[in-house]
C-alpha positions in Angstrom: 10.7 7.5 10.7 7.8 7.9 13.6 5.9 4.8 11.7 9.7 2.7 12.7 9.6 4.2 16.0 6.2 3.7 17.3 6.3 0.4 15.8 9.5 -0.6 18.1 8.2 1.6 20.8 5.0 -0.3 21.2 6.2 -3.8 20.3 4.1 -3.4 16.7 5.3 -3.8 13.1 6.2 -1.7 10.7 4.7 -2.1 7.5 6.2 -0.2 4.4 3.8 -0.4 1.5 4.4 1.2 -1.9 1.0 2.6 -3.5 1.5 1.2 -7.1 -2.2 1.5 -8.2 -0.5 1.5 -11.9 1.6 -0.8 -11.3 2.6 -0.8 -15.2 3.8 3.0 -15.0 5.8 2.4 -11.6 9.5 2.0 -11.9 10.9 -0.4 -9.8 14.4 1.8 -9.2 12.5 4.3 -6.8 11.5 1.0 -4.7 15.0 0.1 -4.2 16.0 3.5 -3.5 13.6 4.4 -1.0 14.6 0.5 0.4 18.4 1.6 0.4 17.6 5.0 2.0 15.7 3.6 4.7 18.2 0.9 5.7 21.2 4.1 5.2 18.9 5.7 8.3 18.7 2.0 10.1 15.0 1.7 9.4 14.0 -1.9 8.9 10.7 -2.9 7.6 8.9 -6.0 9.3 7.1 -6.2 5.6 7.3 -4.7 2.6 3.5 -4.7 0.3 2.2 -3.1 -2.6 -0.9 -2.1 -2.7 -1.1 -4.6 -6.1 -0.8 -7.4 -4.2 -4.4 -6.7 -2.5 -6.6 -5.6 -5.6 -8.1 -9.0 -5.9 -8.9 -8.6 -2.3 -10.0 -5.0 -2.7 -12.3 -5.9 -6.2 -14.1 -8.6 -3.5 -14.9 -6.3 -0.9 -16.2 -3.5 -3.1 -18.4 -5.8 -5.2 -19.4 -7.5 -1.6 -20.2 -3.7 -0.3 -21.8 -2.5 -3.8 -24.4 -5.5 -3.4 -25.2 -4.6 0.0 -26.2 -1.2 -0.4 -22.9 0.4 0.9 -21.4 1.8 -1.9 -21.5 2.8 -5.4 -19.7 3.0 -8.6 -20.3 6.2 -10.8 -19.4 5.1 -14.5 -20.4 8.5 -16.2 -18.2 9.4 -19.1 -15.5 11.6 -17.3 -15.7 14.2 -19.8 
Protein backbone atom coordinates (compact mmCIF):
# COMPACT_ATOMS: atom_id res chain seq x y z
CA UNK A 1 0.00 0.00 0.00
CA UNK A 2 2.83 2.82 0.73
CA UNK A 3 4.72 1.36 -2.59
CA UNK A 4 0.91 2.57 -4.48
CA UNK A 5 0.97 5.67 -2.55
CA UNK A 6 4.35 7.06 -2.91
CA UNK A 7 4.21 6.02 -6.37
CA UNK A 8 1.06 8.42 -7.02
CA UNK A 9 2.29 10.79 -4.57
CA UNK A 10 5.45 11.49 -6.37
CA UNK A 11 4.29 11.02 -9.97
CA UNK A 12 6.37 7.46 -10.07
CA UNK A 13 5.21 3.89 -10.93
CA UNK A 14 4.37 1.29 -9.16
CA UNK A 15 5.88 -1.88 -10.02
CA UNK A 16 4.52 -5.19 -8.58
CA UNK A 17 6.87 -7.98 -9.20
CA UNK A 18 6.37 -11.55 -8.04
CA UNK A 19 9.77 -13.31 -6.93
CA UNK A 20 9.34 -16.73 -8.75
CA UNK A 21 13.02 -17.79 -8.63
CA UNK A 22 11.34 -21.50 -9.08
CA UNK A 23 9.24 -20.62 -11.33
CA UNK A 24 8.32 -24.51 -11.84
CA UNK A 25 7.12 -24.76 -7.98
CA UNK A 26 5.11 -21.41 -8.12
CA UNK A 27 1.37 -21.63 -8.52
CA UNK A 28 -0.12 -19.29 -10.54
CA UNK A 29 -3.56 -19.04 -8.23
CA UNK A 30 -1.62 -16.99 -5.52
CA UNK A 31 -0.70 -14.40 -8.48
CA UNK A 32 -4.23 -13.84 -9.29
CA UNK A 33 -5.16 -13.60 -5.81
CA UNK A 34 -2.81 -11.21 -4.62
CA UNK A 35 -3.90 -9.33 -8.22
CA UNK A 36 -7.64 -9.56 -7.10
CA UNK A 37 -6.86 -8.38 -3.61
CA UNK A 38 -4.98 -5.53 -4.65
CA UNK A 39 -7.54 -4.15 -7.13
CA UNK A 40 -10.50 -5.14 -3.96
CA UNK A 41 -8.18 -2.30 -2.04
CA UNK A 42 -8.04 0.02 -5.39
CA UNK A 43 -4.37 -0.56 -5.88
CA UNK A 44 -3.39 -0.59 -9.47
CA UNK A 45 -0.15 -1.75 -10.75
CA UNK A 46 1.67 0.38 -13.56
CA UNK A 47 3.50 -3.16 -14.33
CA UNK A 48 3.37 -6.37 -13.24
CA UNK A 49 7.18 -8.56 -13.57
CA UNK A 50 8.55 -11.71 -12.44
CA UNK A 51 11.67 -11.91 -11.43
CA UNK A 52 11.80 -14.92 -14.40
CA UNK A 53 11.49 -12.62 -16.93
CA UNK A 54 15.03 -11.02 -16.02
CA UNK A 55 17.29 -14.25 -15.34
CA UNK A 56 18.78 -14.05 -18.81
CA UNK A 57 19.53 -10.54 -17.99
CA UNK A 58 20.71 -11.32 -14.44
CA UNK A 59 23.04 -14.74 -15.85
CA UNK A 60 24.73 -11.62 -18.16
CA UNK A 61 25.52 -9.38 -15.55
CA UNK A 62 26.92 -11.93 -13.10
CA UNK A 63 29.05 -13.61 -15.64
CA UNK A 64 30.00 -9.83 -16.90
CA UNK A 65 30.83 -9.04 -12.94
CA UNK A 66 32.57 -12.65 -12.28
CA UNK A 67 35.12 -11.77 -15.16
CA UNK A 68 35.84 -8.56 -13.90
CA UNK A 69 36.85 -9.39 -10.55
CA UNK A 70 33.65 -8.36 -8.76
CA UNK A 71 32.12 -11.34 -7.79
CA UNK A 72 32.29 -14.92 -7.19
CA UNK A 73 30.54 -18.17 -7.46
CA UNK A 74 31.19 -20.79 -4.52
CA UNK A 75 30.31 -24.31 -6.10
CA UNK A 76 31.43 -26.45 -3.01
CA UNK A 77 29.24 -29.44 -2.46
CA UNK A 78 26.54 -28.03 -0.01
CA UNK A 79 26.85 -30.80 2.24
Amino acid sequence: MLNYHYAKMFDGIMILRFDDTNPMNEKIEFVDNIIRDLKTMEIHPDRITHTSDYFDELKVQMENLIKLGLAYADDTPSD
